[in-house]
DRENTORKOL-3810 file (N, C-alpha, C; in nm, 4 decimals):
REM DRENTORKOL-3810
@n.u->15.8361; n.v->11.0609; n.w->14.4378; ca.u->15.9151; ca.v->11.0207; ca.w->14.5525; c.u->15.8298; c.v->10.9463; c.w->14.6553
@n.u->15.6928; n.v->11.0236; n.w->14.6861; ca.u->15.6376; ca.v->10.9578; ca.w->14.8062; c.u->15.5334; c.v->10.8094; c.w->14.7765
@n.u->15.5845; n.v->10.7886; n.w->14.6088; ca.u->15.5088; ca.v->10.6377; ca.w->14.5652; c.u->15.6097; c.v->10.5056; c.w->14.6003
@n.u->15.7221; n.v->10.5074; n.w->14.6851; ca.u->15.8235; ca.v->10.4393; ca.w->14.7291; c.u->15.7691; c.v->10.3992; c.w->14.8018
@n.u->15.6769; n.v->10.4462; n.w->14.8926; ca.u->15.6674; ca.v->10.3849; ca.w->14.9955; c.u->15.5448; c.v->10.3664; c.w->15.0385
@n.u->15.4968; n.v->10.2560; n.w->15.0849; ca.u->15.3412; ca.v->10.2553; ca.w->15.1332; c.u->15.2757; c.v->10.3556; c.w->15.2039
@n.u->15.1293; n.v->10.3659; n.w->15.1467; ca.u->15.0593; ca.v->10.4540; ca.w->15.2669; c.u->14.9501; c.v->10.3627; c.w->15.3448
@n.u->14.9326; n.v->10.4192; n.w->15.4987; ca.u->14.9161; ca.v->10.2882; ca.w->15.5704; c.u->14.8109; c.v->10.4093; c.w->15.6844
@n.u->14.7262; n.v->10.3266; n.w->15.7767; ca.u->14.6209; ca.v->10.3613; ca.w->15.8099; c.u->14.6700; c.v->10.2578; c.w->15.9321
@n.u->14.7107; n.v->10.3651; n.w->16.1053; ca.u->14.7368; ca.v->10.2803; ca.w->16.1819; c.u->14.6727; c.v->10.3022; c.w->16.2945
@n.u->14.5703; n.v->10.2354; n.w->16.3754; ca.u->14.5147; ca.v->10.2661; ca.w->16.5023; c.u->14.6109; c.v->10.2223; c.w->16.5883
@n.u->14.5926; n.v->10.2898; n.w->16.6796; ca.u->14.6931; ca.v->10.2728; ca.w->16.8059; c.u->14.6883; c.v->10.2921; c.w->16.9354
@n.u->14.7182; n.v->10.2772; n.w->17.0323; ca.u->14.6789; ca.v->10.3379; ca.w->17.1920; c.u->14.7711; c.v->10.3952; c.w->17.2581
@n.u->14.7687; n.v->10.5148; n.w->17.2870; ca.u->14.8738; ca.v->10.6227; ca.w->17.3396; c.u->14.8580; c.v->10.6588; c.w->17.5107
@n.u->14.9394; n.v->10.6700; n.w->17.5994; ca.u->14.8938; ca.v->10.6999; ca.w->17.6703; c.u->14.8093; c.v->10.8413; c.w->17.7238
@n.u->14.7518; n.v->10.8147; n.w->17.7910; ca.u->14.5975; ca.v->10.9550; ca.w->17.8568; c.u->14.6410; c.v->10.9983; c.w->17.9482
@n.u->14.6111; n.v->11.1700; n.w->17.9559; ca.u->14.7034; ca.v->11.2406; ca.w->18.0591; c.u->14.5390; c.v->11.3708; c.w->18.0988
@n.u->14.5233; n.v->11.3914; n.w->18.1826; ca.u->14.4515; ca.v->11.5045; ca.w->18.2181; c.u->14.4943; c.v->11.6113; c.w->18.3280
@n.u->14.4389; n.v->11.7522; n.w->18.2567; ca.u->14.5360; ca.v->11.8250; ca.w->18.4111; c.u->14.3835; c.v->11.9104; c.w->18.4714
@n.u->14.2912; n.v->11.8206; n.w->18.5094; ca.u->14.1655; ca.v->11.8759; ca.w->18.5261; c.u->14.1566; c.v->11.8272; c.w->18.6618
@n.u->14.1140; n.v->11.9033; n.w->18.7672; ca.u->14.0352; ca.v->11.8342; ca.w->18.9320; c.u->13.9053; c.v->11.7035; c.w->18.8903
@n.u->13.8999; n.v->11.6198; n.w->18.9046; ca.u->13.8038; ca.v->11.5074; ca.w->18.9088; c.u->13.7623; c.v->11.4269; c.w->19.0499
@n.u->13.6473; n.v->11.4216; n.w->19.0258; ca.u->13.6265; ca.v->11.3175; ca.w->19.1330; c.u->13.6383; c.v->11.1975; c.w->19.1116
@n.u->13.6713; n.v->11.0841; n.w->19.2391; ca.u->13.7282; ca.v->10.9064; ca.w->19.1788; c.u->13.6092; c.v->10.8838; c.w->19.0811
@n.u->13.4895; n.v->10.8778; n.w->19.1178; ca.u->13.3937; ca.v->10.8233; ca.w->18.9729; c.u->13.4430; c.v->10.8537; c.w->18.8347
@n.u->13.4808; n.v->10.9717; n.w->18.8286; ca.u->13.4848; ca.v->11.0174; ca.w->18.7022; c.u->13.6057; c.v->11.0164; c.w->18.6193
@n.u->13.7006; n.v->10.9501; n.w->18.7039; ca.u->13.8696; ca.v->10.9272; ca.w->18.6018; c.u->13.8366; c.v->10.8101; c.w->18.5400
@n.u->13.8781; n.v->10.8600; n.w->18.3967; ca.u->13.8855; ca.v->10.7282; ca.w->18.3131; c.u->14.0005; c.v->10.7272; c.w->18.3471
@n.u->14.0024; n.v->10.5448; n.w->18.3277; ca.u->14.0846; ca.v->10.4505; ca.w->18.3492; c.u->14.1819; c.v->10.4285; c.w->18.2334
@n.u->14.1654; n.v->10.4635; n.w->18.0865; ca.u->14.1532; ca.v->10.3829; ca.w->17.9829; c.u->14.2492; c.v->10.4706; c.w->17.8681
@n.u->14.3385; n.v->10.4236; n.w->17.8053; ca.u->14.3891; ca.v->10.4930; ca.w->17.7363; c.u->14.3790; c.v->10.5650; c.w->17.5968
@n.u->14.4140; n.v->10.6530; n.w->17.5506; ca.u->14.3325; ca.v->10.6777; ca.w->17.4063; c.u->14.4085; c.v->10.6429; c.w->17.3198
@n.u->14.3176; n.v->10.5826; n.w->17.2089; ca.u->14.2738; ca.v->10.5672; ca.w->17.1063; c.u->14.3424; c.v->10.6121; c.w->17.0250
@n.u->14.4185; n.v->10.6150; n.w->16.8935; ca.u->14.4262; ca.v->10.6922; ca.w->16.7914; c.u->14.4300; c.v->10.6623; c.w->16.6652
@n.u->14.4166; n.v->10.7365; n.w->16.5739; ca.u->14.4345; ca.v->10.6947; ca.w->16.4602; c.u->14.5332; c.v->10.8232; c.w->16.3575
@n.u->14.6649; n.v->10.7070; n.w->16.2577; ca.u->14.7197; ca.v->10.7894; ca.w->16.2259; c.u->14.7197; c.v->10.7325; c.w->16.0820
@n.u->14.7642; n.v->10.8203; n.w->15.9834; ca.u->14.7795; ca.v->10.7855; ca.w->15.8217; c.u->14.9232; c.v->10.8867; c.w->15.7818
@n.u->14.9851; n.v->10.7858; n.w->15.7425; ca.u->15.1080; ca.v->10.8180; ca.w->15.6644; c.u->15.1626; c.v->10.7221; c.w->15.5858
@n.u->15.2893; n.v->10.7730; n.w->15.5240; ca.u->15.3849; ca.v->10.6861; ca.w->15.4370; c.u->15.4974; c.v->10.6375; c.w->15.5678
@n.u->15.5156; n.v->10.5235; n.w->15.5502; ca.u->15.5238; ca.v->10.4130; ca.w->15.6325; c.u->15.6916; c.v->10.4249; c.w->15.5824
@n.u->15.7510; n.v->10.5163; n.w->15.6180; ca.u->15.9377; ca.v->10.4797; ca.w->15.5743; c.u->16.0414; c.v->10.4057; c.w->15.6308
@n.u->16.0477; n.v->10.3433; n.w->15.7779; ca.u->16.0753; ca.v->10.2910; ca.w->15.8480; c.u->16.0120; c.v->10.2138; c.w->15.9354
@n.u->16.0628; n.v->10.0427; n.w->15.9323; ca.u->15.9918; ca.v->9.9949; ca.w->16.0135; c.u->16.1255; c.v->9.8894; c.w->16.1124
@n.u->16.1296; n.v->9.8383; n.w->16.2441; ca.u->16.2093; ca.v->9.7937; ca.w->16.3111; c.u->16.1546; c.v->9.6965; c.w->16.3873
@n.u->16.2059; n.v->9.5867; n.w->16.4774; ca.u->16.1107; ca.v->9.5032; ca.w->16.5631; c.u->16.0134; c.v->9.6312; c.w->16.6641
@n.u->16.0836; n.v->9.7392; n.w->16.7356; ca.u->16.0228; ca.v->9.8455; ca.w->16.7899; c.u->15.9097; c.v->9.9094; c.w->16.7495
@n.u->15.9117; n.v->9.9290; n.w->16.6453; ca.u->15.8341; ca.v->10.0780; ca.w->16.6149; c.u->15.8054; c.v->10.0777; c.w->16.4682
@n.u->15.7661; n.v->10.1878; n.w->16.4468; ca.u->15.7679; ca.v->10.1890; ca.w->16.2345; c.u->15.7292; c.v->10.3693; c.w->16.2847
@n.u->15.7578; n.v->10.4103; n.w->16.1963; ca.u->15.7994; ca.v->10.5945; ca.w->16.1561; c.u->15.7222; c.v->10.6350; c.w->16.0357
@n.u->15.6143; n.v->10.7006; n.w->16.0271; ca.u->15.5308; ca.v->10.7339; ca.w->15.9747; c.u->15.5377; c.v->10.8901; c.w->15.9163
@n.u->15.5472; n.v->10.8935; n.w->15.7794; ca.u->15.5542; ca.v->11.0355; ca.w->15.7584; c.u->15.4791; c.v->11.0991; c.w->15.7160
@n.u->15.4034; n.v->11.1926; n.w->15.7372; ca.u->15.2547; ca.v->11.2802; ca.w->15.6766; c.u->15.2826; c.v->11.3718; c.w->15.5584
@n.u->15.4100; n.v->11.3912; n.w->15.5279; ca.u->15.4167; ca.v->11.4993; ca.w->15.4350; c.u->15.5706; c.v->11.4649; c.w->15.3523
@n.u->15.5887; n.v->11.3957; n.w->15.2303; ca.u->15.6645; ca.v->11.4585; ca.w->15.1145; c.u->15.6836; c.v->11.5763; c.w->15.0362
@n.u->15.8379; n.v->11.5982; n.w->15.0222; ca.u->15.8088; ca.v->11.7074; ca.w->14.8874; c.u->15.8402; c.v->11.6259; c.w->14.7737
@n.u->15.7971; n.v->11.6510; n.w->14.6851; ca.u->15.7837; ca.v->11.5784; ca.w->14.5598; c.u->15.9315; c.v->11.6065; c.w->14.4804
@n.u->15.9614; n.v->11.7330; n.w->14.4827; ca.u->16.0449; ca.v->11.7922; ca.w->14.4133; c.u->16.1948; c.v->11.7600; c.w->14.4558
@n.u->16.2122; n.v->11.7217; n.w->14.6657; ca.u->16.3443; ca.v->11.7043; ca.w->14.6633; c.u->16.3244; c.v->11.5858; c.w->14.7644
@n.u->16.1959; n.v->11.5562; n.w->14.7722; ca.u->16.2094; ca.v->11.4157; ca.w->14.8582; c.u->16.2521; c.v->11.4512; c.w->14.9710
@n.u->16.2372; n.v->11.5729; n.w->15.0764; ca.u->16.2705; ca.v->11.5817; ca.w->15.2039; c.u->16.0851; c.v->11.5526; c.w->15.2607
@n.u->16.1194; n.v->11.5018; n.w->15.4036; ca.u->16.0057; ca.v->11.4483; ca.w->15.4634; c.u->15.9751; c.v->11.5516; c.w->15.6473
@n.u->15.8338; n.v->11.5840; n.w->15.5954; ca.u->15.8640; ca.v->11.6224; ca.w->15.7572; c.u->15.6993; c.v->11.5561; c.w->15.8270
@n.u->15.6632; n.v->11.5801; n.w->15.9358; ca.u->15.5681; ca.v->11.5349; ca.w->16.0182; c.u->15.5720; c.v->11.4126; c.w->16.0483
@n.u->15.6947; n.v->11.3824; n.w->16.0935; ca.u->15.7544; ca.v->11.2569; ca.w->16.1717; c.u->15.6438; c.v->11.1912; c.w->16.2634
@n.u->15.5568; n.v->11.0969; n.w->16.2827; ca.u->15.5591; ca.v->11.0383; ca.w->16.3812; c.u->15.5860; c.v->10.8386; c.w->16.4057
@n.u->15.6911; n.v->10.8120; n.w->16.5764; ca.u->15.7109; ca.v->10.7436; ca.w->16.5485; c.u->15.6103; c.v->10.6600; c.w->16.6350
@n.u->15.5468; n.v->10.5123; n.w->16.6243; ca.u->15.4590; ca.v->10.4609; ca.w->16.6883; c.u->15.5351; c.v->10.3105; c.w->16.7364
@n.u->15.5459; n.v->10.3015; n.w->16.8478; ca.u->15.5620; ca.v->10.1618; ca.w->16.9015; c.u->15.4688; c.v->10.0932; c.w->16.8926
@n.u->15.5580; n.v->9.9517; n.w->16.8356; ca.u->15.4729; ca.v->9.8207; ca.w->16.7361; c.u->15.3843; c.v->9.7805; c.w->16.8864
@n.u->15.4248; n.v->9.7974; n.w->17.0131; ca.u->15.3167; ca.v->9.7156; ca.w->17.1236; c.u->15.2121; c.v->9.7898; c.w->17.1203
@n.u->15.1858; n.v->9.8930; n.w->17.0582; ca.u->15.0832; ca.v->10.0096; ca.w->17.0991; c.u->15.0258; c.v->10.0010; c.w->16.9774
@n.u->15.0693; n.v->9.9522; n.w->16.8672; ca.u->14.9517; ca.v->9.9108; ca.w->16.7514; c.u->14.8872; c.v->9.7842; c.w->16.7656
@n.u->14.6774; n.v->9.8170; n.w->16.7672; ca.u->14.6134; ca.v->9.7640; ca.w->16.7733; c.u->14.5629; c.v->9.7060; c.w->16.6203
@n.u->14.5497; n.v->9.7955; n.w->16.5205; ca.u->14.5601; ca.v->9.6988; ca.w->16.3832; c.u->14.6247; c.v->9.8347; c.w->16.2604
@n.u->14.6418; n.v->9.7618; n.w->16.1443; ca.u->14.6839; ca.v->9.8919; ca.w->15.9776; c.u->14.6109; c.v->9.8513; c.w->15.8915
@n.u->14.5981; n.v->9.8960; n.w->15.8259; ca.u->14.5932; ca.v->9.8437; ca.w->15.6952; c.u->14.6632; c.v->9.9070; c.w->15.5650
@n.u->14.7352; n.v->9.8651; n.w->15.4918; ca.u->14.7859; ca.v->9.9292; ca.w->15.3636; c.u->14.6801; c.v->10.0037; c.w->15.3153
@n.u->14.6872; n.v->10.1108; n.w->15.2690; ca.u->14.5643; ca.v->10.2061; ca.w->15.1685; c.u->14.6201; c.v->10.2152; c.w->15.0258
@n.u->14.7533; n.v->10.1907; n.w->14.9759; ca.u->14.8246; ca.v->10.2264; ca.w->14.8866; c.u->14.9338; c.v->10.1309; c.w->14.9452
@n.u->15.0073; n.v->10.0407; n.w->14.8292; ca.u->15.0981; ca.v->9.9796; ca.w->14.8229; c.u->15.2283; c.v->10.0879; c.w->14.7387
@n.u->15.3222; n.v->10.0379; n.w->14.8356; ca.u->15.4641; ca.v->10.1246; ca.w->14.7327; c.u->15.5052; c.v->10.1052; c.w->14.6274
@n.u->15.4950; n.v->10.1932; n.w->14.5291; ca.u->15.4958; ca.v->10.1741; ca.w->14.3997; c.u->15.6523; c.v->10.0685; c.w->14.3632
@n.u->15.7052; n.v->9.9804; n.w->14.2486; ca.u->15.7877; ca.v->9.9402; ca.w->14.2181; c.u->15.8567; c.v->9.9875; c.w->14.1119
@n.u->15.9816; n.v->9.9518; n.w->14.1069; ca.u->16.0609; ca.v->10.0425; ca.w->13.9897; c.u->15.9989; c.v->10.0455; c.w->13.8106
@n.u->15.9889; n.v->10.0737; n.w->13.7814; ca.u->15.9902; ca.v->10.0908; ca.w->13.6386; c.u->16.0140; c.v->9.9677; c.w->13.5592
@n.u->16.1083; n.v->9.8589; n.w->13.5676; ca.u->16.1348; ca.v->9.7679; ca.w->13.5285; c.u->16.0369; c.v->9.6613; c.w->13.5751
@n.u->16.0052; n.v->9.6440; n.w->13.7018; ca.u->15.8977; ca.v->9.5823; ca.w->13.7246; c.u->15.7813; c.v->9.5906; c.w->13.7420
@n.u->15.7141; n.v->9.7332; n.w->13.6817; ca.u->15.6003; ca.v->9.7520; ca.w->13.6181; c.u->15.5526; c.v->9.7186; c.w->13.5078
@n.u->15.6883; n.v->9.7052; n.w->13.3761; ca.u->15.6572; ca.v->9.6642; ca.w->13.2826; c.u->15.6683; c.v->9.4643; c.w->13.3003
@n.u->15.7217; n.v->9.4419; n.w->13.3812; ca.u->15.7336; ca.v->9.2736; ca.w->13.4135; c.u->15.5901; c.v->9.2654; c.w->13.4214
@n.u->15.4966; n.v->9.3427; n.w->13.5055; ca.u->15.3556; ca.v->9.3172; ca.w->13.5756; c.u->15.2436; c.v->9.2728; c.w->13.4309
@n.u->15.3109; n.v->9.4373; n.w->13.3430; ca.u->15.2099; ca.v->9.4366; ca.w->13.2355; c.u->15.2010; c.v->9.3062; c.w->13.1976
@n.u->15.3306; n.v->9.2375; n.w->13.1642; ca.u->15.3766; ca.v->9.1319; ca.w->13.0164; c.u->15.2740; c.v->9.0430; c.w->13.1156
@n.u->15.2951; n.v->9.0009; n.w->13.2580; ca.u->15.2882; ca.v->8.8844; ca.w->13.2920; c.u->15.0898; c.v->8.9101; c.w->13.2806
@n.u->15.0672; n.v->9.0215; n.w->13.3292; ca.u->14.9158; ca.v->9.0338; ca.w->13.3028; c.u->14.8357; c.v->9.0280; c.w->13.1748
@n.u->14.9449; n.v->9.0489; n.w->13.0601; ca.u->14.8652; ca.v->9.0756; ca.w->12.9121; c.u->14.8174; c.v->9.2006; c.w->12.8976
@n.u->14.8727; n.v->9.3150; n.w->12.9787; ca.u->14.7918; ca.v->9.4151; ca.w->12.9427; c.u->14.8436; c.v->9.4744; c.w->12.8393
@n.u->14.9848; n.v->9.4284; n.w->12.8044; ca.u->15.0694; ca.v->9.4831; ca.w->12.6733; c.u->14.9564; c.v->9.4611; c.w->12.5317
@n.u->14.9094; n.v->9.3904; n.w->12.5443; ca.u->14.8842; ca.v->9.3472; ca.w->12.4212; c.u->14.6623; c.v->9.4273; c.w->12.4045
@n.u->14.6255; n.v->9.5298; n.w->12.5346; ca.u->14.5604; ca.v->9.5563; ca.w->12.5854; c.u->14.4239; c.v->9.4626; c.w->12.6203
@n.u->14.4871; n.v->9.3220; n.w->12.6812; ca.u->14.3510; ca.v->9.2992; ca.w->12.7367; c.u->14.4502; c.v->9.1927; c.w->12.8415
@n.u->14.3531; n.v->9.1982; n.w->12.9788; ca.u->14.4393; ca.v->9.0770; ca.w->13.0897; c.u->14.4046; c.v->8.9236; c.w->13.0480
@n.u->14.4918; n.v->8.8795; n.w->13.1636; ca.u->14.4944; ca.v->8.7071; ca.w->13.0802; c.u->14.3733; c.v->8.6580; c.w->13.1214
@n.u->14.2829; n.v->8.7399; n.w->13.2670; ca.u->14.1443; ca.v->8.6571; ca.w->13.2961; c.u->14.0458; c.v->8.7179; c.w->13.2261
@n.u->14.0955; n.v->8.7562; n.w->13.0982; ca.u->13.9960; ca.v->8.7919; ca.w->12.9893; c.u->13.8576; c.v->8.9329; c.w->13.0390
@n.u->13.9171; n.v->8.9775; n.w->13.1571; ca.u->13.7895; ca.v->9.0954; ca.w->13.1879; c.u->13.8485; c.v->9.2255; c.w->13.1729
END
């Protein structure tokens, strides 16, 4: 179930909250940082919805988080979403691996 969908590696900037006494020198200014990894199930001009946890068995999803697209600083795919069955075997033919060797001969 959870090969549907990409897994993705997203830094981001959230806003910073402290409930500590400080003096002016010492407040950061600056917001934090984060970094999140999930399966990527929803994405919108807004936001994209990131899920940390599949069950395999009935495909329910929990550890929701959702991240607004202005607050992502970069991703990267780690895992592309797998494709159906039919176009796995399209991949083989077109690669030659049917016949067990690829067409750039390595």
């Amino acid at each position: 179930m959870y090969n549907k969908y990409p897994l993705v590696y997203v830094t981001w900037e959230d806003n910073a909250a402290s409930g500590i006494w400080e003096d002016e020198d010492e407040i950061d200014h600056t917001p934090s940082v984060c970094v999140s990894v999930g399966w990527l199930v929803r994405e919108d001009i807004k936001g994209v919805t990131l899920m940390s946890s599949i069950a395999e068995d009935t495909g329910q999803m929990g550890n929701k988080q959702y991240i607004l697209k202005r607050n992502i600083l970069r991703h990267k795919v780690l895992r592309k979403a797998k494709k159906s069955k039919e176009s796995d075997v399209e991949e083989l033919i077109e690669n030659g691996m049917l016949e067990g060797q690829p067409k750039d001969g390595k």
